[in-house]
py3Dmol code that shows the C-alpha trace and the ligand (Angstrom):
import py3Dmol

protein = """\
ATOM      1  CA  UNK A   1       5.454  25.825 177.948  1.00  0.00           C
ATOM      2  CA  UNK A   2       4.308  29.412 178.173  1.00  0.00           C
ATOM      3  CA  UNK A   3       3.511  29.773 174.399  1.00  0.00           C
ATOM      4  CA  UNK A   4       0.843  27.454 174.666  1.00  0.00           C
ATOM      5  CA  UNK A   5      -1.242  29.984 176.884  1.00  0.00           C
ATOM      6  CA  UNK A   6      -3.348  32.254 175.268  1.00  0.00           C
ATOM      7  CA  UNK A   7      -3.028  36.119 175.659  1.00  0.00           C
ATOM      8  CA  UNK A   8      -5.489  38.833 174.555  1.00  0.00           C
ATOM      9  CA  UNK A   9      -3.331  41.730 174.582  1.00  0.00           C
ATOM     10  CA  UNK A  10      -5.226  45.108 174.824  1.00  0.00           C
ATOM     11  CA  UNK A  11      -3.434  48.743 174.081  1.00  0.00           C
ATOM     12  CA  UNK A  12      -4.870  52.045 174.194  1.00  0.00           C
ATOM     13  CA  UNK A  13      -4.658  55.856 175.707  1.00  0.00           C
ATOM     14  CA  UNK A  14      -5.497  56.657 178.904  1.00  0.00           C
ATOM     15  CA  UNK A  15      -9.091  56.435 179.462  1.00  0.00           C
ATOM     16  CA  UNK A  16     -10.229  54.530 176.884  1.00  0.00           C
ATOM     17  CA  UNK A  17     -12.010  52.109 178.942  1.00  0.00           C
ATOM     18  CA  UNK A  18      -9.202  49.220 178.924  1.00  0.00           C
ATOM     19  CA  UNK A  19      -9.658  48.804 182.545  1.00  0.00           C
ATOM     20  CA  UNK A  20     -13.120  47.289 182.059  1.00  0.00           C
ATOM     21  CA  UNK A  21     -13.142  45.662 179.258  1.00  0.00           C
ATOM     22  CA  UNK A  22     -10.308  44.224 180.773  1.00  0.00           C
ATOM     23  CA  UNK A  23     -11.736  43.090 183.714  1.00  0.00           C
ATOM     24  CA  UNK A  24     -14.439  42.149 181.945  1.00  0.00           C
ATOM     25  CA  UNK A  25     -13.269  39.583 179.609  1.00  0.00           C
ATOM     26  CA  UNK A  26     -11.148  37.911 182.225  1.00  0.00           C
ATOM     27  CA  UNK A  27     -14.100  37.110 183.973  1.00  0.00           C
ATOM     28  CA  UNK A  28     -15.755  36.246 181.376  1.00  0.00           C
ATOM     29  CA  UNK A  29     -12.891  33.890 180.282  1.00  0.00           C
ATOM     30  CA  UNK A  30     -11.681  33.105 183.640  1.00  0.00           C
ATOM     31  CA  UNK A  31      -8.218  34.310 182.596  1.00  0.00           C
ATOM     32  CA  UNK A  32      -5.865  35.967 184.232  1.00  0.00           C
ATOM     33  CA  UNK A  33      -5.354  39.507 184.431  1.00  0.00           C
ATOM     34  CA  UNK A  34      -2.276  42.088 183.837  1.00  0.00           C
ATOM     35  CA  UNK A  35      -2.749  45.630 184.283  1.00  0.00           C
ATOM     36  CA  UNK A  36       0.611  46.496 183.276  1.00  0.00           C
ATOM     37  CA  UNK A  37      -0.274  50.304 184.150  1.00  0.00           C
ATOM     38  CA  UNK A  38      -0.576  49.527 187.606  1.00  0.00           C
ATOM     39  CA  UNK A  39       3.273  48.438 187.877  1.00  0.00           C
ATOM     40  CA  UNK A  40       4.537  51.679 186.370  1.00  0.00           C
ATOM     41  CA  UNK A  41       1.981  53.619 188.958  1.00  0.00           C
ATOM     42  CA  UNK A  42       3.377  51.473 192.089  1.00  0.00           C
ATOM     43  CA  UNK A  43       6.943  52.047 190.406  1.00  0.00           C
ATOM     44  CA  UNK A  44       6.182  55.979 190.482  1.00  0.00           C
ATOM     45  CA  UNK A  45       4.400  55.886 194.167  1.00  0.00           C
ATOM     46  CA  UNK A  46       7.364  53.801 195.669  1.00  0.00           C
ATOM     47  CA  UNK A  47      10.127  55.937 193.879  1.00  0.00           C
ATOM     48  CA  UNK A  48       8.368  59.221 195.048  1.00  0.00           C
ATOM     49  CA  UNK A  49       7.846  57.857 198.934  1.00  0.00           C
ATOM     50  CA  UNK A  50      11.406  57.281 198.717  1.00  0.00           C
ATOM     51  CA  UNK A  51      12.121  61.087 197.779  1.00  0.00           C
ATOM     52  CA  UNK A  52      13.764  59.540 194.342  1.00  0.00           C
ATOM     53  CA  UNK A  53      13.686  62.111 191.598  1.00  0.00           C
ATOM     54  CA  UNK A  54      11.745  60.638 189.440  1.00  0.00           C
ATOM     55  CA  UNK A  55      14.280  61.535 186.281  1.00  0.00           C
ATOM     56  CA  UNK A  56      17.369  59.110 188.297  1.00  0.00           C
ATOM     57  CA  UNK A  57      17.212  56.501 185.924  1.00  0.00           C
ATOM     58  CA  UNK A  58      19.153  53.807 187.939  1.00  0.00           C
ATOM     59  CA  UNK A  59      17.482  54.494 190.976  1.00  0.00           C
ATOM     60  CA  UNK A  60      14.013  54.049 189.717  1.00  0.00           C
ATOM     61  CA  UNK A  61      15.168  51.121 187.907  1.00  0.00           C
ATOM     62  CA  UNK A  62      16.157  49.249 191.257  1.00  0.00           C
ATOM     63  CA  UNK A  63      12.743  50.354 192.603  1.00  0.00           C
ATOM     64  CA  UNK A  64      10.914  48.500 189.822  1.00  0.00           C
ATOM     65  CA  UNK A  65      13.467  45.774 189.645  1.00  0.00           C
ATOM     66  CA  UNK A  66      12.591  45.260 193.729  1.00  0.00           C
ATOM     67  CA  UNK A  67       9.189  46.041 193.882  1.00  0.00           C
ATOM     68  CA  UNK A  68       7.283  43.888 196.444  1.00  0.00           C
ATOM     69  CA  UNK A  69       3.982  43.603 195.433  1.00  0.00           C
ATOM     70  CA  UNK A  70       1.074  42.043 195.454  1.00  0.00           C
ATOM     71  CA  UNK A  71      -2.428  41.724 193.718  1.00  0.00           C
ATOM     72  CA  UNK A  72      -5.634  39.916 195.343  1.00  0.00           C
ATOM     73  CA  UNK A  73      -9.305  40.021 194.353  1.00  0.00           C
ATOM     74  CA  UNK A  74     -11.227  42.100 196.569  1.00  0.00           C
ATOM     75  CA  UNK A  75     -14.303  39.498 198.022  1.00  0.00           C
ATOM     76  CA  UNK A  76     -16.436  41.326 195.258  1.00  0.00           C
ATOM     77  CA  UNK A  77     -14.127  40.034 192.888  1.00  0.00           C
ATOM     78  CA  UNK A  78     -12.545  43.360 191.817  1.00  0.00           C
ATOM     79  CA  UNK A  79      -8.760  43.714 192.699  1.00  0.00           C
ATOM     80  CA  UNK A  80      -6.746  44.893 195.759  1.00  0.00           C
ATOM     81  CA  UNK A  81      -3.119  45.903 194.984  1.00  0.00           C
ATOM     82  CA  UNK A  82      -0.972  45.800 198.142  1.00  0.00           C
ATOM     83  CA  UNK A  83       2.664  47.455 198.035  1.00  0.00           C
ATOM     84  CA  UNK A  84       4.710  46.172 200.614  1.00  0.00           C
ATOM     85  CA  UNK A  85       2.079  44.948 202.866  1.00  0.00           C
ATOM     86  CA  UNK A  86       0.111  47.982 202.589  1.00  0.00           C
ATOM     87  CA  UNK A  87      -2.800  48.228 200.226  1.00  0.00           C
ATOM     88  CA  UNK A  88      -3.070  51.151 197.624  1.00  0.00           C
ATOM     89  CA  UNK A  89      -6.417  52.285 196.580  1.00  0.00           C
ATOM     90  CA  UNK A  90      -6.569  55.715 195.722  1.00  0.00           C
ATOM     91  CA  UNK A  91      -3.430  56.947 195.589  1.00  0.00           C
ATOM     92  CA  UNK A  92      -2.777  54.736 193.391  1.00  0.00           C
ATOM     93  CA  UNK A  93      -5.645  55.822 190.235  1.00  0.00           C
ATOM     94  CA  UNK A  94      -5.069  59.137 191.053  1.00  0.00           C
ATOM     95  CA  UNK A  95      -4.049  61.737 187.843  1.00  0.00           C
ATOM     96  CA  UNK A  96      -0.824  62.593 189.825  1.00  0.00           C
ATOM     97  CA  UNK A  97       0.098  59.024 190.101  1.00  0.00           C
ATOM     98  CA  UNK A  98      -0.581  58.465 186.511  1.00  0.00           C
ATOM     99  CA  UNK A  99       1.040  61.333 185.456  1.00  0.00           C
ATOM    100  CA  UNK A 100       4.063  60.016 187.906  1.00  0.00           C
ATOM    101  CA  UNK A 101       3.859  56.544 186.045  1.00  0.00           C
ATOM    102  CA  UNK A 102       4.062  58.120 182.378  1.00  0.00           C
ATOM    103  CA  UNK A 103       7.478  59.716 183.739  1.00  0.00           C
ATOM    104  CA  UNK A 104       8.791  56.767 184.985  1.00  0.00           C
ATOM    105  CA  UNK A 105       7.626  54.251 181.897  1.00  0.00           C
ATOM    106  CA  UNK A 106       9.876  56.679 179.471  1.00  0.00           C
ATOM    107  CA  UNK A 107      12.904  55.091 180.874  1.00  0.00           C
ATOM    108  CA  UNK A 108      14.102  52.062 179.176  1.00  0.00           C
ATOM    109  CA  UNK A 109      15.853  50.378 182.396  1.00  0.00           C
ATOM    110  CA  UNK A 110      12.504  50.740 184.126  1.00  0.00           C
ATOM    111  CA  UNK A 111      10.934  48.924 181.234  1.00  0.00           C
ATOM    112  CA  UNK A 112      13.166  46.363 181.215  1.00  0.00           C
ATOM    113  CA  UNK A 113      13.200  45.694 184.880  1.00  0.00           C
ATOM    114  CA  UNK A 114       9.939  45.467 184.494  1.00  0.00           C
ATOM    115  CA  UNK A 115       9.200  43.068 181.346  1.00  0.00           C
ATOM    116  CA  UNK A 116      10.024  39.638 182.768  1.00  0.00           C
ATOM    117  CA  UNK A 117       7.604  40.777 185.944  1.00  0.00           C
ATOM    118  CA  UNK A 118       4.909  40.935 183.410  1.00  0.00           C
ATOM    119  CA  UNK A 119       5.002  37.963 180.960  1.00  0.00           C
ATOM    120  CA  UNK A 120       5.520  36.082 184.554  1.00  0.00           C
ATOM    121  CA  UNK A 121       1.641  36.748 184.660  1.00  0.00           C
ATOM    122  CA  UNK A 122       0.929  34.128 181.600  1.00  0.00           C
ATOM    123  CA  UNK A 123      -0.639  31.461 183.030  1.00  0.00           C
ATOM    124  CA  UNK A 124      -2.829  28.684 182.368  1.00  0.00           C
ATOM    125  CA  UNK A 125      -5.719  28.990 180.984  1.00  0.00           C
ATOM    126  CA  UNK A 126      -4.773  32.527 179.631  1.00  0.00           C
ATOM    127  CA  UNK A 127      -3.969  35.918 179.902  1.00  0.00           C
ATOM    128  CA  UNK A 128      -5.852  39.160 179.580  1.00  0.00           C
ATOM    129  CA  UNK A 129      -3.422  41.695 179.372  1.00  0.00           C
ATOM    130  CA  UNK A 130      -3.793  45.743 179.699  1.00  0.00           C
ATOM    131  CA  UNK A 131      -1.507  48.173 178.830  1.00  0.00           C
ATOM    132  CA  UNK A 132       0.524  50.330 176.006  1.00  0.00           C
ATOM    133  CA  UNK A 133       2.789  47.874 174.792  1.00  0.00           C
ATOM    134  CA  UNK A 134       1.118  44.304 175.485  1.00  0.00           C
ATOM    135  CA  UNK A 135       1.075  43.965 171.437  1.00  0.00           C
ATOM    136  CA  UNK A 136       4.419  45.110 170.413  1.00  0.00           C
ATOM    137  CA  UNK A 137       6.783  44.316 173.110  1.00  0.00           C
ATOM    138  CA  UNK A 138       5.653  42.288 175.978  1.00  0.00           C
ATOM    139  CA  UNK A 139       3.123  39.168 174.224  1.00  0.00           C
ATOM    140  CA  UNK A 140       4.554  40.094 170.569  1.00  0.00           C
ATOM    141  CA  UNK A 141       3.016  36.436 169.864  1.00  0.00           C
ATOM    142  CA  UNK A 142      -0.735  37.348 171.244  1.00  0.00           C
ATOM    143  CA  UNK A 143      -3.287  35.341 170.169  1.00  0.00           C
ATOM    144  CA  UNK A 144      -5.174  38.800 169.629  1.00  0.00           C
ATOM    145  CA  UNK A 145      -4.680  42.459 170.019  1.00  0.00           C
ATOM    146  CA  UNK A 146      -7.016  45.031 170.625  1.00  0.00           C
ATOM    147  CA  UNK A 147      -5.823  48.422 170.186  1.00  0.00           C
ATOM    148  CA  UNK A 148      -8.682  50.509 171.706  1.00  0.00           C
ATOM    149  CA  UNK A 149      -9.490  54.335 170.782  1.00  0.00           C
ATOM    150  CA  UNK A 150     -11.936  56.920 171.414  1.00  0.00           C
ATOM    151  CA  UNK A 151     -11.445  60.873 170.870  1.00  0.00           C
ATOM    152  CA  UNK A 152      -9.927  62.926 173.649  1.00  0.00           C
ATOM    153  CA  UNK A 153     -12.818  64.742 174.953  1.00  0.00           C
ATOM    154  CA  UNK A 154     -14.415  61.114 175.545  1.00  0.00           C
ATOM    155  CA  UNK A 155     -11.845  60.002 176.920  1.00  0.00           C
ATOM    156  CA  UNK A 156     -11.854  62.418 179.448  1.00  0.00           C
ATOM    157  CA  UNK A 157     -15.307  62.491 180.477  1.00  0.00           C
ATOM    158  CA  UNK A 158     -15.157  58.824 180.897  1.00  0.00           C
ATOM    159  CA  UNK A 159     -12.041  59.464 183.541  1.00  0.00           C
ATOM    160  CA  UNK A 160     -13.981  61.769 184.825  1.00  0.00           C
ATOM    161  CA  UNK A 161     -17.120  60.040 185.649  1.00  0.00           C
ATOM    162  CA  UNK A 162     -15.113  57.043 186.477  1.00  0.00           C
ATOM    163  CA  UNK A 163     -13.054  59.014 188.896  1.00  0.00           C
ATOM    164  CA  UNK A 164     -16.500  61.132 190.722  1.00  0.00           C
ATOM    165  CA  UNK A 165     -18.274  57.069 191.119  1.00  0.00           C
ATOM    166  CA  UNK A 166     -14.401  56.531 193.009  1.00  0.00           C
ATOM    167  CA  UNK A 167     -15.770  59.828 195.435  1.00  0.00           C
ATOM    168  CA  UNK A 168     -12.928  61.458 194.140  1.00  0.00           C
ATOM    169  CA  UNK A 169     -13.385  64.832 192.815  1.00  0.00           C
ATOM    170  CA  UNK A 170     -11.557  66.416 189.640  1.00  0.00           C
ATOM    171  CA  UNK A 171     -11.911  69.086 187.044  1.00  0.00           C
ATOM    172  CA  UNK A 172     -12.911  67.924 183.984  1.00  0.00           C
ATOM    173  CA  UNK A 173     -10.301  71.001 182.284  1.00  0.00           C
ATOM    174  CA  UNK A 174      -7.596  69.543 184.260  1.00  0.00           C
ATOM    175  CA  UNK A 175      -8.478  65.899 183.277  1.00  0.00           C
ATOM    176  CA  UNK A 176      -9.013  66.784 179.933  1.00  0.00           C
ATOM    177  CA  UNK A 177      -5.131  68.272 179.911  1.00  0.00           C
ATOM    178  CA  UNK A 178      -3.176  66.025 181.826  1.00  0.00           C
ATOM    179  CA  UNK A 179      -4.408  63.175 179.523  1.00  0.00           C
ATOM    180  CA  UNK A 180      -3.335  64.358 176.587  1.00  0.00           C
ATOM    181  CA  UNK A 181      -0.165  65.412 178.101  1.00  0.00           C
ATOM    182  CA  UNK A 182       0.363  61.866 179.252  1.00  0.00           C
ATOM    183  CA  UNK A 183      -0.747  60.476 175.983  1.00  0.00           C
ATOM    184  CA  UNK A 184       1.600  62.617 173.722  1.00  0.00           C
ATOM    185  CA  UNK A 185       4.634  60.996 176.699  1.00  0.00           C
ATOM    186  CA  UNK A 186       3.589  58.091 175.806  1.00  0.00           C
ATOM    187  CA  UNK A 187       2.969  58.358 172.218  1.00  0.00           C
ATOM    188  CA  UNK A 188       6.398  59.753 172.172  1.00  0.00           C
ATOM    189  CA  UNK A 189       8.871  58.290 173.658  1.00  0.00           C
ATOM    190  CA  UNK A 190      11.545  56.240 171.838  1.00  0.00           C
ATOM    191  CA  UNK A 191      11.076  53.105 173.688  1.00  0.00           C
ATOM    192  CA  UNK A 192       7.592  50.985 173.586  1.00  0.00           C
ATOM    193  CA  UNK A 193       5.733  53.958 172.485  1.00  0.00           C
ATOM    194  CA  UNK A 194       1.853  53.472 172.171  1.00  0.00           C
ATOM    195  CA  UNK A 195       1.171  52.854 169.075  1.00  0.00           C
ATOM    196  CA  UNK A 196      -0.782  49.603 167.664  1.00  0.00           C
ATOM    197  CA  UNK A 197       0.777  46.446 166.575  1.00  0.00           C
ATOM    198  CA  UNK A 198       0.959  45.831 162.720  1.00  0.00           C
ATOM    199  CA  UNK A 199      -1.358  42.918 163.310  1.00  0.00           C
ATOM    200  CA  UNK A 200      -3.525  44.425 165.997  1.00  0.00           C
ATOM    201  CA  UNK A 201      -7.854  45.111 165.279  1.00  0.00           C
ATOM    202  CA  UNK A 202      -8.279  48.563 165.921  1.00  0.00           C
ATOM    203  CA  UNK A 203     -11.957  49.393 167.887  1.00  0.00           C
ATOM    204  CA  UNK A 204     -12.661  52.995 167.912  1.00  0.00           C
ATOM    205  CA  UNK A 205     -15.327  53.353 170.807  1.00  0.00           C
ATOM    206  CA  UNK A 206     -15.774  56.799 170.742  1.00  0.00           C
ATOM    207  CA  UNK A 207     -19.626  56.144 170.120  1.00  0.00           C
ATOM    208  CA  UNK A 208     -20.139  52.324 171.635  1.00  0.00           C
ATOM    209  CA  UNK A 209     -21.481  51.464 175.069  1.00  0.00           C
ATOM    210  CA  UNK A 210     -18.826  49.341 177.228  1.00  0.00           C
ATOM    211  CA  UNK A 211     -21.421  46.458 176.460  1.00  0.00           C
ATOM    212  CA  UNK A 212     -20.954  46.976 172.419  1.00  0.00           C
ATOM    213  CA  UNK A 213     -16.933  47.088 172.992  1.00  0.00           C
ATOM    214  CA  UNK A 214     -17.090  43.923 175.576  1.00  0.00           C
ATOM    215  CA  UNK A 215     -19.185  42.405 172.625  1.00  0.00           C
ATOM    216  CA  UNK A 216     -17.081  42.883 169.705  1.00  0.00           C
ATOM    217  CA  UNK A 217     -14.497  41.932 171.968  1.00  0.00           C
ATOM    218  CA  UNK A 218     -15.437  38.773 172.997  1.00  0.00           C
ATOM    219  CA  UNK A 219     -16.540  37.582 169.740  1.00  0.00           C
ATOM    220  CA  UNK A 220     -13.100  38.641 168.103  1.00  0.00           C
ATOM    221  CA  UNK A 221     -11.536  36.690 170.677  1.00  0.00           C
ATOM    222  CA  UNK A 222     -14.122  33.583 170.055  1.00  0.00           C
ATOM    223  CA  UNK A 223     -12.929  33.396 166.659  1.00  0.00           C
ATOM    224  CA  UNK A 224      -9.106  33.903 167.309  1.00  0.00           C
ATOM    225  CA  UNK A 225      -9.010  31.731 170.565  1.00  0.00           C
ATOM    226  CA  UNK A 226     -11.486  28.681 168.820  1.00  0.00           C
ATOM    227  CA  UNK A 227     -13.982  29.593 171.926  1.00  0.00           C
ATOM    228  CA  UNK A 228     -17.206  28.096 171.397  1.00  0.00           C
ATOM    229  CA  UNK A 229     -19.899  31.123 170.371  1.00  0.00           C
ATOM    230  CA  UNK A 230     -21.535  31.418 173.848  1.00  0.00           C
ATOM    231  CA  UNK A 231     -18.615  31.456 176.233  1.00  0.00           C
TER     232      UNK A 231
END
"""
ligand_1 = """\
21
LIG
O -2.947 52.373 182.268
P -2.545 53.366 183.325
O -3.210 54.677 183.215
O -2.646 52.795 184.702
O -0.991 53.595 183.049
C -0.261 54.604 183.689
C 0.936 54.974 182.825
O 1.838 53.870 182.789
C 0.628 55.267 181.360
O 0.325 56.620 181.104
C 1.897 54.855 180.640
O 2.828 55.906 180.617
C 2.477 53.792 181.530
N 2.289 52.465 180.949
C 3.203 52.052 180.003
N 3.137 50.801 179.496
C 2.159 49.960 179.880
C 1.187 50.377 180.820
C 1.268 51.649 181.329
O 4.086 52.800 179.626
N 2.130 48.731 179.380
"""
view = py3Dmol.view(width=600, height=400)
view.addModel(protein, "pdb")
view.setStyle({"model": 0}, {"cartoon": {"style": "trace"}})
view.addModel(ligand_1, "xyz")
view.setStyle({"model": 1}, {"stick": {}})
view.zoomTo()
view.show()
C-alpha cells in the first residue's frame, strides 16, 4: 500500500539549504515531512544525556531503536520536536549536536534501528523527505531525488546566518570547519555515505536564491509527480 505514496527524496551536505526547501515544498504539496537528520541529532542528544560514549555501538543502537519521540507543528506551522516529553529547540540545531549526530549515523546498527522509523513517515498523500541517504537507501523507489549542492564557503555562511536569525551566535571559521569535517564523515563512511543516487537531478545552488531552488524544485516534481503546473 505504501508504494503508491509519492516521495520526493532530497540529499545534500550540511547547509545546503535542504531544511527549507524542505519545508517548503511540503507545504506547498501538503505532504508530509521527514527530516531524517533530526533522528540522528535526538539519537546523539539522548545517547550523550545518558553519559553513553558515543563510539558504544550497541548502546547507541538501543537508544535509537527506543527513542520516544515526537514531532508537532509549532501554531506557526513550523515544527516542534519533543524528546521524551520535553521539547528540543536549540540544543538540538546546534554544531555540537550535529557534529554528535555525524558520529552516531557512521554506525550501521544505528542506521538500521533507525530505517523502519523513517519509511514509517510515508503517508498519504506523500512524502517530502530530507536527509543523506533518502535516495539510495531509505525511498530507493522515490518518485524524485534531489541531490542539492552548493560550495563550502556558501554553505557555511548560509549556517551561519541561519544560525545568528536562531539568536545563536557562532564563528563563521569554526562553522566553516566543522562542516566540512562533518561532510568528509559523512561522505566517508562505508555505510549510506552521501553521495547522489544514480538516478537523482543534481541542483547546484551555489548562486540561486532559495526562491530559484524552491522553483526548479517544484516544477521537477510537477513533471515527475503528474501535478498540475500551478500547484
Ligand atoms: O541534516 P542534519 O544536519 O540535521 O543531519 C545531522 C547529521 O545526521 C548529518 O551530518 C549526518 O551525519 C547524519 N544524517 C545521516 N543520514 C541522514 C540524515 C542525517 O547520516 N539521512
Amino acid at each position: 500500500m505504501n508504494a503508491r505514496v509519492p516521495v520526493i527524496a532530497v540529499d545534500g551536505p550540511s547547509g545546503v539549504g535542504k531544511g527549507t526547501l524542505c519545508q517548503w515544498l511540503a507545504n506547498r504539496l501538503g505532504f508530509h515531512l521527514l527530516d531524517s537528520g533530526a533522528l540522528y541529532r535526538l539519537t546523539a542528544l539522548a545517547a550523550l544525556r545518558r553519559n553513553l560514549a558515543l563510539e558504544d555501538e550497541s548502546r547507541v543502537a538501543a537508544v535509537a531503536a527506543g527513542l520516544e519521540v515526537e514531532f508537532r507543528a509549532g501554531t506557526d506551522g513550523s515544527p516542534r520536536i519533543f524528546l521524551e516529553g520535553v521539547e528540543v529547540g536549540a540544543d538540538l540545531r546546534s554544531e555540537t549536536c550535529g557534529n554528535a549526530a555525524s558520529q552516531v549515523a557512521a554506525l550501521p546498527a544505528v542506521r538500521a534501528a533507525l530505517l523502519q522509523r523513517q519509511r514509517d513517515f510515508r503517508r498519504s498523500p506523500g512524502l517530502i523527505a530530507d536527509g543523506r541517504d533518502m535516495g539510495t537507501v531509505v525511498f530507493p523507489d522515490a518518485e524524485l531525488k534531489l541531490f542539492l549542492t552548493a560550495s563550502a564557503e556558501e554553505r557555511a555562511r548560509r549556517r551561519h546566518q541561519q544560525l545568528s536569525e536562531q539568536g545563536m551566535n557562532a564563528s563563521l571559521k569554526n562553522l566553516a570547519s566543522e562542516i566540512a569535517e562533518r561532510d568528509a564523515r559523512d561522505r566517508q563512511r562505508a555505510v549510506a555515505p552521501l553521495r547522489p543516487a544514480a538516478d537523482a537531478e543534481t541542483l547546484d545552488t551555489t548562486h540561486s536564491s532559495i526562491a530559484e531552488v524552491c522553483d526548479r524544485a517544484l516544477a521537477l516534481a510537477a513533471r515527475r509527480l503528474g501535478l498540475p503546473k500551478n500547484c
